[in-house]
C-alpha positions as a Markdown table, in Angstrom:
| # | Residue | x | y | z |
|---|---|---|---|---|
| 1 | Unk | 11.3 | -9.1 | 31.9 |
| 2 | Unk | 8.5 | -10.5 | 34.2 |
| 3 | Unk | 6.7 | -13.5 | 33.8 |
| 4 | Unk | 3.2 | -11.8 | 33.4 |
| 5 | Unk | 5.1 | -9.0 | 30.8 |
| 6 | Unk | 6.6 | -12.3 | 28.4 |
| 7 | Unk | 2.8 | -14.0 | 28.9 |
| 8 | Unk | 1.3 | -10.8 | 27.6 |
| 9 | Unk | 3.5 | -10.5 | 24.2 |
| 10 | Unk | 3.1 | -14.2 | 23.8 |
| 11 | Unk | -0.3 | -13.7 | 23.6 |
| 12 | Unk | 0.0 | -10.4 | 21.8 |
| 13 | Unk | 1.7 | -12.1 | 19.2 |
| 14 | Unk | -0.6 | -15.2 | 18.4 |
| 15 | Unk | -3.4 | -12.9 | 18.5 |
| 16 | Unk | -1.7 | -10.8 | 15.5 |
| 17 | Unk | -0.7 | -14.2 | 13.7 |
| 18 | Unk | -4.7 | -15.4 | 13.9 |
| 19 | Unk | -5.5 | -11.9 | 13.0 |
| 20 | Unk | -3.5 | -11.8 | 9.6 |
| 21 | Unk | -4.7 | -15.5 | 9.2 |
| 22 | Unk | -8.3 | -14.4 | 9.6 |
| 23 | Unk | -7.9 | -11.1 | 7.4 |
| 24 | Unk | -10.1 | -11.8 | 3.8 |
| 25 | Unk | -7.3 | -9.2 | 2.4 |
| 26 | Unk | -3.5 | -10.7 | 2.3 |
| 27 | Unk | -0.8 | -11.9 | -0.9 |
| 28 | Unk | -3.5 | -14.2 | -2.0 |
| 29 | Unk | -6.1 | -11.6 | -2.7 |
| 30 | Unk | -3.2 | -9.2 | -4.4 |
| 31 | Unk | -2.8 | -12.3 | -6.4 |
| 32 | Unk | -6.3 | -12.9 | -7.7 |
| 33 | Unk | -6.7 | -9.2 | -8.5 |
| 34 | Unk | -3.4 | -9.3 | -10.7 |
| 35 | Unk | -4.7 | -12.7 | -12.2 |
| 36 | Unk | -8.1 | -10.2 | -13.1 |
| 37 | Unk | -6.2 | -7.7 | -14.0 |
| 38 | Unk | -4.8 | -9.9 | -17.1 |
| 39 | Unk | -8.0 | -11.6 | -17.7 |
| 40 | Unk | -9.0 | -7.7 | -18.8 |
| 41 | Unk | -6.1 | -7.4 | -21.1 |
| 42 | Unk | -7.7 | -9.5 | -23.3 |
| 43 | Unk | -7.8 | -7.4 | -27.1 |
| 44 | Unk | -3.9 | -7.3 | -27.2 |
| 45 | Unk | -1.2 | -7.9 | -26.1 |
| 46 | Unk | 1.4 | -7.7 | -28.6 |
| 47 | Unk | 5.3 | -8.6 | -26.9 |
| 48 | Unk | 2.7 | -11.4 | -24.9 |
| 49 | Unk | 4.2 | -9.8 | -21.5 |
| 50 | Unk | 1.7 | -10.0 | -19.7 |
| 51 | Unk | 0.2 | -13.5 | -21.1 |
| 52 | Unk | 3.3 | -15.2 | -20.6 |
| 53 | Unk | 5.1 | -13.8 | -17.6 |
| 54 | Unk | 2.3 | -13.1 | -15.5 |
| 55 | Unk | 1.7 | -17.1 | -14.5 |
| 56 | Unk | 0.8 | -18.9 | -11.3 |
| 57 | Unk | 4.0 | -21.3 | -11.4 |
| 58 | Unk | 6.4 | -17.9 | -10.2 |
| 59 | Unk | 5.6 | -16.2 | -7.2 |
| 60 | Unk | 3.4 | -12.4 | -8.3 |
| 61 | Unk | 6.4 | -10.4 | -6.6 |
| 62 | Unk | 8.4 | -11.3 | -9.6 |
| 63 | Unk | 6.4 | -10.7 | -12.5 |
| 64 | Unk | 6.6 | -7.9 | -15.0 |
| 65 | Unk | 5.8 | -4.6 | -14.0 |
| 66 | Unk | 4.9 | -5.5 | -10.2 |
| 67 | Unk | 7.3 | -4.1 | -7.0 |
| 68 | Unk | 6.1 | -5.6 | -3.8 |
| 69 | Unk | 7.2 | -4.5 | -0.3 |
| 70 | Unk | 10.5 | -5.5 | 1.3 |
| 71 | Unk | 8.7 | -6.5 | 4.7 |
| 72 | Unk | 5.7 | -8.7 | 2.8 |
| 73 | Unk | 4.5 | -9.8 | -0.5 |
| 74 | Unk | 2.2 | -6.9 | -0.7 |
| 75 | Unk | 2.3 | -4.8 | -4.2 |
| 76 | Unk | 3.1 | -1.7 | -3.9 |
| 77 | Unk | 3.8 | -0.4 | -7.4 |
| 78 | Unk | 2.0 | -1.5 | -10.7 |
| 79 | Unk | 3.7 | -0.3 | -13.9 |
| 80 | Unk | 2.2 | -1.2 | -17.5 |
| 81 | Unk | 4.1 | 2.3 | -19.3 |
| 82 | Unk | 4.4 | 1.6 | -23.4 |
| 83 | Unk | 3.2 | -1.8 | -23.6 |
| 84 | Unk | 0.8 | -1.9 | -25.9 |
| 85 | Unk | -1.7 | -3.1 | -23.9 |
| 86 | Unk | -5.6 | -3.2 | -24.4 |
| 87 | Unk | -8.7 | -3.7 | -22.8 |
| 88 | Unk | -10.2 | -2.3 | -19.7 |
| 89 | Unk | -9.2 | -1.7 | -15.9 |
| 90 | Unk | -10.6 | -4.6 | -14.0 |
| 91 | Unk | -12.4 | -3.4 | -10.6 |
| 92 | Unk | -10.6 | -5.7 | -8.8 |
| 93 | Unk | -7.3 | -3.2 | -9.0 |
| 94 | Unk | -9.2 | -2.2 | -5.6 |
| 95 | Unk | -7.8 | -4.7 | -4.0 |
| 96 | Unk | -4.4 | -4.1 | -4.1 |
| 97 | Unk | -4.7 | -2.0 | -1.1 |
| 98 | Unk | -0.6 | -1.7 | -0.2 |
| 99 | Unk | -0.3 | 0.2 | -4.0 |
| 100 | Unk | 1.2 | 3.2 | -3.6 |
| 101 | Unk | 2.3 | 3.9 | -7.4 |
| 102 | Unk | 0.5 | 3.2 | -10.5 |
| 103 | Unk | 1.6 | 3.7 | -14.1 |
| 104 | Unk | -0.5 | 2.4 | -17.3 |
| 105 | Unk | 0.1 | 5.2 | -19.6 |
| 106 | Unk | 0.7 | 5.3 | -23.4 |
| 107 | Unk | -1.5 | 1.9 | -24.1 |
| 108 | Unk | -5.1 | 1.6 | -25.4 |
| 109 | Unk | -6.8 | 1.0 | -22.1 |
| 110 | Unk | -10.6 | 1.9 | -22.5 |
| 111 | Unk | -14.1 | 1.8 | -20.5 |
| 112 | Unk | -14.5 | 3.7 | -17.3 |
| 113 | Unk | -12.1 | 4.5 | -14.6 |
| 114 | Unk | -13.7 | 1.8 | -11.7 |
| 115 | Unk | -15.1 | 3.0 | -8.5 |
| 116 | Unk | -13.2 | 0.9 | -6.9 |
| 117 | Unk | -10.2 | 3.1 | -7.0 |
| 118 | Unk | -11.1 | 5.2 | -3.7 |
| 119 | Unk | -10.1 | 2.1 | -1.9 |
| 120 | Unk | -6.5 | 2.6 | -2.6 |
| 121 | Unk | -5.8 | 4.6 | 0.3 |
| 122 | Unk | -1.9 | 4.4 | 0.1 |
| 123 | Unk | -2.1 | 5.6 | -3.6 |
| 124 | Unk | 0.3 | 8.2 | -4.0 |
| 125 | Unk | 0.9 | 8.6 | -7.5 |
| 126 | Unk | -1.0 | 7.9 | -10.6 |
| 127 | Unk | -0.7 | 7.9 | -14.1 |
| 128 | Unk | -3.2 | 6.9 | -17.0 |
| 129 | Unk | -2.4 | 9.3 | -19.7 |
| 130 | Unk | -2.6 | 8.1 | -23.2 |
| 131 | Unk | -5.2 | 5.9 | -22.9 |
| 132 | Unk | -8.9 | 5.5 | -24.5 |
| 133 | Unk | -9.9 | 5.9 | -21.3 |
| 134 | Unk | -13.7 | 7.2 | -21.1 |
| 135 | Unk | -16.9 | 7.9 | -18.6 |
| 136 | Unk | -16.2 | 10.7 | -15.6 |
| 137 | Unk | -13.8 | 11.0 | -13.1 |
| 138 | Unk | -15.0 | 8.7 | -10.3 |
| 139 | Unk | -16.1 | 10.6 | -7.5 |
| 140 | Unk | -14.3 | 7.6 | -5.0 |
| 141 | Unk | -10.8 | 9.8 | -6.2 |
| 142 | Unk | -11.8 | 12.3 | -3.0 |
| 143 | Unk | -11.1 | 9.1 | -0.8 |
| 144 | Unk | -7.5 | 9.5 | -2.1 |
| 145 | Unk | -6.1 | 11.7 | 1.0 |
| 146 | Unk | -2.4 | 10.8 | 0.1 |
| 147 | Unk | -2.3 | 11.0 | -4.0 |
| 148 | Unk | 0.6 | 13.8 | -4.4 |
| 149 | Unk | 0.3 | 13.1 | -8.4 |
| 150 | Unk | -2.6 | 12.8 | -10.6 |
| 151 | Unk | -2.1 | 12.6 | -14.3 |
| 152 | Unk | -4.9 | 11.2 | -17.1 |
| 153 | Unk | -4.2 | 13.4 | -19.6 |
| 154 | Unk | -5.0 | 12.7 | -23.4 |
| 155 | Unk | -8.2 | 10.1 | -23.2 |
| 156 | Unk | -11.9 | 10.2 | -23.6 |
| 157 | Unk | -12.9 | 11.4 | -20.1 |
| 158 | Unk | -16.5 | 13.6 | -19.4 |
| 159 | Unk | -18.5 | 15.4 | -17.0 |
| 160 | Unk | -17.5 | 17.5 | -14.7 |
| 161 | Unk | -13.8 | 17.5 | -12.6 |
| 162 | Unk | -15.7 | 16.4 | -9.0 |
| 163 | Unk | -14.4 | 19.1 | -6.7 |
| 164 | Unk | -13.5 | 17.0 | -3.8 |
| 165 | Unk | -10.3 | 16.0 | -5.7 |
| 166 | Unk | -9.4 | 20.3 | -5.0 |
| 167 | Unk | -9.3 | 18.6 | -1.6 |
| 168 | Unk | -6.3 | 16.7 | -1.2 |
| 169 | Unk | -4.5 | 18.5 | 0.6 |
| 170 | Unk | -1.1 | 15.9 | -0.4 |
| 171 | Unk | -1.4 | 17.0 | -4.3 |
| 172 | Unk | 1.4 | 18.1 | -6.4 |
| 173 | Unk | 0.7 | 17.8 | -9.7 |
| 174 | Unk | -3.1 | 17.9 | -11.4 |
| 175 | Unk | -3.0 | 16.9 | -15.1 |
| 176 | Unk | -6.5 | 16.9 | -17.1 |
| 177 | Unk | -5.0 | 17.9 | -20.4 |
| 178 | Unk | -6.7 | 17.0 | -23.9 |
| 179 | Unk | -10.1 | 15.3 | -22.7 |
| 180 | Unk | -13.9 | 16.6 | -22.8 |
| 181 | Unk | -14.1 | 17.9 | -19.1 |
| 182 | Unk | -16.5 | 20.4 | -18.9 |
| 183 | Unk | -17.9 | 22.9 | -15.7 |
| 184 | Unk | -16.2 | 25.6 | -13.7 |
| 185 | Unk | -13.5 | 25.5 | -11.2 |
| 186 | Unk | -14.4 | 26.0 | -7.3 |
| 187 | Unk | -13.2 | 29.3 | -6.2 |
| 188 | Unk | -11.5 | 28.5 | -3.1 |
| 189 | Unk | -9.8 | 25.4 | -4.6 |
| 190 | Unk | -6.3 | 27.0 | -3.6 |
| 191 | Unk | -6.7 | 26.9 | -0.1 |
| 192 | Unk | -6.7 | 23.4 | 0.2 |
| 193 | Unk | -3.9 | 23.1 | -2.1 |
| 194 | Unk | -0.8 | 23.7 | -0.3 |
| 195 | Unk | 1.5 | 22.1 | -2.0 |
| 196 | Unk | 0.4 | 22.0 | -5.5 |
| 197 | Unk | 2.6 | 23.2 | -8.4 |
| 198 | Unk | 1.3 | 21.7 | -11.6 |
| 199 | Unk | -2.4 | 22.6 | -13.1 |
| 200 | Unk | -2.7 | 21.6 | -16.1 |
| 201 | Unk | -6.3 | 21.9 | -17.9 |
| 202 | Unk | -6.1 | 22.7 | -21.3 |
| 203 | Unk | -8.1 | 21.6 | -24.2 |
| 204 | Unk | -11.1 | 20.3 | -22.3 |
| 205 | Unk | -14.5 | 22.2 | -22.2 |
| 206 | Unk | -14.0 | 23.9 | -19.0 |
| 207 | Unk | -16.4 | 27.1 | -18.6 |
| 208 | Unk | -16.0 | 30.0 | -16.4 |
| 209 | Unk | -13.8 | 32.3 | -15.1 |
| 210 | Unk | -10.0 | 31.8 | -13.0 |
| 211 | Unk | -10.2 | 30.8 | -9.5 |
| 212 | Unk | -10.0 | 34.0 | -7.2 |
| 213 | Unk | -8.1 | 32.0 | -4.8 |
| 214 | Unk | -5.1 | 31.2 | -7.3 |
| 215 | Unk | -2.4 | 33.0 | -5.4 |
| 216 | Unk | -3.1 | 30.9 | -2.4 |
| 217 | Unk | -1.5 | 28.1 | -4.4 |
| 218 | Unk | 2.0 | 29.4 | -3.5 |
| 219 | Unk | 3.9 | 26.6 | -4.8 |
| 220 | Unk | 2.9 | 26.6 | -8.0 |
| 221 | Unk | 5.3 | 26.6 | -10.8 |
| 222 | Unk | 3.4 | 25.9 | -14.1 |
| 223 | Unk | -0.4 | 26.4 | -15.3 |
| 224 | Unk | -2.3 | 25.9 | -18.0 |
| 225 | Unk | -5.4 | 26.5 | -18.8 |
| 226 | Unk | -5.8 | 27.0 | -22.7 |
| 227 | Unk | -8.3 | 26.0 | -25.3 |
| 228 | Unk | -11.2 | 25.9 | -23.3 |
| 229 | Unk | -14.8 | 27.8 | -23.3 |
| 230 | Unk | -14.1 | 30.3 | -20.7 |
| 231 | Unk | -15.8 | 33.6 | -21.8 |
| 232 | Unk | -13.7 | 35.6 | -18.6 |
| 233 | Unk | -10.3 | 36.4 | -20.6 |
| 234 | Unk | -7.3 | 35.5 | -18.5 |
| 235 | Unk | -6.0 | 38.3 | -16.1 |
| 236 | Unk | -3.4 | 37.5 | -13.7 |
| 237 | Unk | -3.3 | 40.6 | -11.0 |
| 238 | Unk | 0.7 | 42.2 | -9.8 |
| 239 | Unk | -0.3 | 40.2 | -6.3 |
| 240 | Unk | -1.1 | 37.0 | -7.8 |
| 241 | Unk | 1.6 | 36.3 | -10.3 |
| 242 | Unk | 4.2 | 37.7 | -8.2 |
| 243 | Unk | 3.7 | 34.8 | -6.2 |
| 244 | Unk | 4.4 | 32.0 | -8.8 |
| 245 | Unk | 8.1 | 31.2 | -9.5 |
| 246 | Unk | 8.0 | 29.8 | -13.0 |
| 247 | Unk | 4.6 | 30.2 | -14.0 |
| 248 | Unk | 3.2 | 29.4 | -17.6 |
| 249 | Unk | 0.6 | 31.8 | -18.0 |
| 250 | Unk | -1.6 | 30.6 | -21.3 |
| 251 | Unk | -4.4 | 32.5 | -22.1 |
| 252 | Unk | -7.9 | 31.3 | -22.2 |
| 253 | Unk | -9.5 | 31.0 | -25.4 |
């Protein structure tokens, strides 16, 4: 290797090292937004889990719940499932932008699902179900380009299902079961829905009639769509259900 060619990835290299010394976002702030996190879980917790464990005398990477990357002490996976936990989702979740798996189901989170959430870019699967979770979808969700699966069913959530999220392209599974959504479907959700093979809607307040591009979502292995206000019965046409491989066909009531 050259003299000039070793000068260059010395200089390559420090400039990278200043760079990530620079950068407002590293370990620290994935720290600080954990420690916020817990300040938010402030009406119970029961087993003191999260009181106790989560301290600043042990590095973040080891605490309860929290997987962190092999290359950096970045976290990548939050998981809260069945702890008992209450309170509310801080904003500062945001900030944990190497997260690529979240899990806080079956507590008694509650308050609004923060805007903040569209700048989890890497998020590819998440799961609040079971929660008191209330407010509308945030419409930030449509920033989500790599979520594959998307579950909040059983809490308290409103409004309308923003239709961006029939965007992703990435999804796999859409669960809104049990809330109070209310609205209609876009038609042509299922052509940007390669890959999708859950749809699960029931018991909300949803309004209108099936989406006429439904066959277009040939992966798709179960639906369901019961209990809601739809005055267009359920009809699934020879071409469109032939297309489905174990399809749960509910009808509309």
């Amino acid at each position: 290797m050259g003299k000039q060619a070793t000068m260059f990835l010395i200089f390559f290299y420090l400039m990278k090292v200043l760079c990530l010394a620079a950068s407002p976002i590293n370990s620290s702030t994935d720290e600080h937004s954990l420690l916020a996190i817990k300040s938010h879980i402030i009406t119970s917790d029961p087993n003191n889990i999260i009181a106790t464990n989560w301290s600043q005398e042990t590095s973040f990477c080891t605490w309860i719940g929290i997987t962190c990357s092999r290359r950096r002490p970045r976290v990548t996976a939050l998981n809260l499932f069945n702890m008992s936990l209450e309170g509310t989702i801080a904003k500062e979740i945001g900030n944990l932008s190497f997260l690529t798996y979240l899990r806080i189901d079956n507590n008694s989170f509650k308050g609004k699902i923060p805007d903040e959430f569209g700048n989890l870019r890497r998020l590819r699967r998440v799961n609040m179900s079971y929660n008191q979770l209330s407010g509308e979808i945030p419409l930030s969700f449509r920033l989500l380009t790599n979520l594959e699966i998307l579950s909040v069913q059983y809490n308290n959530l409103t409004g309308a299902i923003p239709w961006s999220i029939f965007n992703i392209s990435s999804l796999q599974s859409i669960d809104f079961t049990g809330n109070q959504l209310y609205g209609t479907l876009p038609n042509d959700m299922c052509y940007h829905l390669p890959k999708l093979e859950v749809l699960h809607l029931s018991l909300n307040i949803l309004s209108g009639g099936i989406p006429t591009s439904l066959s277009a979502c040939s992966q798709l292995k179960r639906l369901s769509m019961s209990y809601n206000n739809s005055v267009v019965p359920f009809q699934c046409r020879w071409e469109t259900c032939r297309s489905f491989k174990y399809s749960l066909y509910v009808q509309i009531k």
